[in-house]
C-alpha positions as CSV (number, residue, x, y, z in Angstrom):
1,X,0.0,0.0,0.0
2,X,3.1,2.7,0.7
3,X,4.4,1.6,-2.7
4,X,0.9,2.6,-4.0
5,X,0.7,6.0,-2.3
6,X,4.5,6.4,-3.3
7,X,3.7,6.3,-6.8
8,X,0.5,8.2,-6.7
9,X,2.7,10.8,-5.4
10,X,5.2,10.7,-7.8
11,X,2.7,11.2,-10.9
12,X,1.2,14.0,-9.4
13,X,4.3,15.5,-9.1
14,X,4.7,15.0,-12.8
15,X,1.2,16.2,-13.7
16,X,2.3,19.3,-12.0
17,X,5.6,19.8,-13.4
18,X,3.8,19.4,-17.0
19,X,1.5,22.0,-16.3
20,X,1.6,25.0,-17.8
21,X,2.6,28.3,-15.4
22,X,-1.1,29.7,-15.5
23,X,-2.0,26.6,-14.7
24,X,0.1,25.8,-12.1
25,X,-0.7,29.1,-10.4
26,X,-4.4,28.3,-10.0
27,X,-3.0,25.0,-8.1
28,X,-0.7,26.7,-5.9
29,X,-3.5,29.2,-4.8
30,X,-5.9,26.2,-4.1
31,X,-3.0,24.3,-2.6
32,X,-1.1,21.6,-4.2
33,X,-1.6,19.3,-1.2
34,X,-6.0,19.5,-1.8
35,X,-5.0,19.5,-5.6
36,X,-6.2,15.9,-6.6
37,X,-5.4,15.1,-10.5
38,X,-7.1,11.8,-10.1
39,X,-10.5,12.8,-9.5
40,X,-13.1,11.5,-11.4
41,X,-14.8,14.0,-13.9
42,X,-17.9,15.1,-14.0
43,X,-20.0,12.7,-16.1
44,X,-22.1,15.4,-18.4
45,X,-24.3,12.3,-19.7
46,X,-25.7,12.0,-16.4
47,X,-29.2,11.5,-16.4
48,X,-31.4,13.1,-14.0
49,X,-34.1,10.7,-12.6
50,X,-37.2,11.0,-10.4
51,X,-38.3,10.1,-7.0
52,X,-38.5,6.6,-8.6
53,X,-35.4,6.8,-10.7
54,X,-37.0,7.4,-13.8
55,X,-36.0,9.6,-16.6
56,X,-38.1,12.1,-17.7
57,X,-38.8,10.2,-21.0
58,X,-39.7,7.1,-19.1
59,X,-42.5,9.1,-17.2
60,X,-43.9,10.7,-19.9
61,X,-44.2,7.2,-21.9
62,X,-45.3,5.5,-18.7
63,X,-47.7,8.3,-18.1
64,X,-49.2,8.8,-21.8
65,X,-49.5,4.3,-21.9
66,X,-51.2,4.3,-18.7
67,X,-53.8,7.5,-18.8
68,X,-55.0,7.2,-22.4
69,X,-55.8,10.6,-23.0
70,X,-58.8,11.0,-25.0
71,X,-58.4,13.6,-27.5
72,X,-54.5,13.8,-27.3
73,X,-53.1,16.9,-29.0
74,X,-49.8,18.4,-29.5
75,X,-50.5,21.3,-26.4
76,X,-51.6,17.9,-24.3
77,X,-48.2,16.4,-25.0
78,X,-46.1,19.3,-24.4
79,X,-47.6,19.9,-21.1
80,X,-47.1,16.7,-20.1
81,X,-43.3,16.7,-20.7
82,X,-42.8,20.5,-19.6
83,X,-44.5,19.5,-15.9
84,X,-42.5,16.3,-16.2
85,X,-39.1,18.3,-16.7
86,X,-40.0,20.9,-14.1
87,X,-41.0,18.4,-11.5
88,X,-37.9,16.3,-11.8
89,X,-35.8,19.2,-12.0
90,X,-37.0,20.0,-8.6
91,X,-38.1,23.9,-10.0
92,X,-40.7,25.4,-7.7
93,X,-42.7,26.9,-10.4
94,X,-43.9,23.2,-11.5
95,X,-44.3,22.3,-8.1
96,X,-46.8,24.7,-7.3
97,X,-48.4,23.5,-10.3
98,X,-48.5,19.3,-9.4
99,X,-49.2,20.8,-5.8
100,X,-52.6,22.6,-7.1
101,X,-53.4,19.9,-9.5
102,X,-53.3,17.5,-6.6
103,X,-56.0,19.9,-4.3
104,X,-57.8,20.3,-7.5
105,X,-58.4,17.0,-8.0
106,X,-59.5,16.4,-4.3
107,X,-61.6,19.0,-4.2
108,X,-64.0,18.0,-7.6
109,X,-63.7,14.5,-5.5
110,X,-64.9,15.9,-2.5
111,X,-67.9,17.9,-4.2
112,X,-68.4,14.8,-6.7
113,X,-67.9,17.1,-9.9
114,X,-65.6,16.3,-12.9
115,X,-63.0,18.1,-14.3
116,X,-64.8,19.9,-17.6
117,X,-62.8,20.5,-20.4
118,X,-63.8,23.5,-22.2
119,X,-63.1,24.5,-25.7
């Protein structure tokens, strides 16, 4: 294991000396002993999922096979997947939306009325 961290240690001091001066000036101000040039990147093709650990496509087909919208438009569709974005994006603008929607819906359940689509 000391062999390992040996090693490790002497690459990084080779990453370092490779760098160029600008770059080796922002190390020095962060510190070269926090500076670690093994860390993983970021992974940009990481997917955001749900509650449930679905993607945002996944609940929109999920959603659309399961409900059976009636008269399914284009408008009908895009609301779907802008609420589904919003919602798994965590942005409070869409939650106060699912958050109505959900009080809606108990209240025409409460007062035994439907929802009336009008044209």
């Amino acid at each position: 294991m000391h062999h390992f961290v040996e090693e490790q240690e002497k690459q990084k001091r080779a990453i370092y000396e490779s760098l160029s001066p600008r770059r080796k000036k922002f190390i020095d101000r962060i510190g070269y002993e926090k500076w670690d040039p093994f860390q993983e990147p970021k992974d940009p093709r990481k997917v955001k999922t749900d509650a449930t650990n679905r993607t945002t496509k996944q609940l929109v087909r999920d959603f659309l096979s399961e409900f059976h919208p009636e008269d399914y438009s284009n408008a009908y569709g895009q609301g779907v997947l802008e609420i589904c974005l919003g919602i798994v994006n965590g942005d409070d603008r869409y939650r106060g939306m699912y958050e109505f929607s959900l009080w809606y819906h108990g209240l025409l359940k409460r007062e035994n009325k439907e929802f009336k689509k009008t044209l």
